[in-house]
C-alpha positions, 0 to 999 in steps of 0.5 A, spaced: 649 206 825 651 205 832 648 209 837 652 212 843 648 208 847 652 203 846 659 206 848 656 207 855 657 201 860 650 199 866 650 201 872 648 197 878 642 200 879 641 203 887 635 200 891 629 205 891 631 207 883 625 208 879 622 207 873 623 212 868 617 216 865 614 215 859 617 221 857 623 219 858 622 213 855 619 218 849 626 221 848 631 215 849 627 210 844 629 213 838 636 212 839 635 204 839 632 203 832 625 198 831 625 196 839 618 197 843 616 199 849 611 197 851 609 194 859 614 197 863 620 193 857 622 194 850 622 189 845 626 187 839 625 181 834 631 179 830 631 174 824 636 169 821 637 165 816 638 159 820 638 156 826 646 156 827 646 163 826 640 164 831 644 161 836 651 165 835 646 171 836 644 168 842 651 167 845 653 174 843 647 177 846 648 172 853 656 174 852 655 182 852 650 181 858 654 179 862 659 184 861 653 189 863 650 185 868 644 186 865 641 181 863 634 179 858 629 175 857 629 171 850 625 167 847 629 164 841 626 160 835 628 156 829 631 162 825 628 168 829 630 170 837 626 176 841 630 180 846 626 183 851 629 188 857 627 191 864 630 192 870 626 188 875 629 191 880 625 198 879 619 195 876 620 199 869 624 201 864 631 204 866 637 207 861 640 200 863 636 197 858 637 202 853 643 201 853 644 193 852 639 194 847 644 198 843 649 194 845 645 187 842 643 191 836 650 193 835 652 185 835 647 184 829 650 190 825 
């Protein structure tokens, strides 16, 4: 089921803009399935059959994140790939990557 979420666009974060709270976090993590927050990021590990499937994800995953402007970090293997956001600007977790993570999981659905 795809999340609202993932029908929201990013928004440039303005300079000063904090990090959301761990109560905030709390309430905005269940509307992204199986992602992890944990260090100020969320965390989201997706698996494949093969390696030409792991590196079509990864293409779709750069494609969306360039729309957005909110880019990952990845950490792509054989036949899995680890997705990981955070807004370096505010030093935390921002809606912005909760929305990409929706966006991303609706890519593997």
């Amino acid at each position: 089921m795809k999340s609202a979420l993932a029908e929201r666009h990013c928004k440039a974060c303005e300079p000063g803009t904090a990090a959301m709270t761990e109560a905030q976090i709390g309430l905005i993590l269940p509307q992204v399935p199986g992602w992890e927050a944990r260090g100020g990021q969320i965390t989201k590990t997706f698996k494949f059959q093969n390696y030409h499937q792991t590196m079509a994800f990864v293409n779709a995953v750069a494609w969306v994140a360039h729309r957005e402007d909110h880019h990952p970090d990845m950490e792509v293997g054989y036949n899995r790939c680890v997705v990981r956001f955070s807004t370096h600007s505010a030093a935390g977790l921002t809606e912005n990557d909760f929305i990409s993570a929706a966006k991303v999981d609706a890519l593997f659905d």
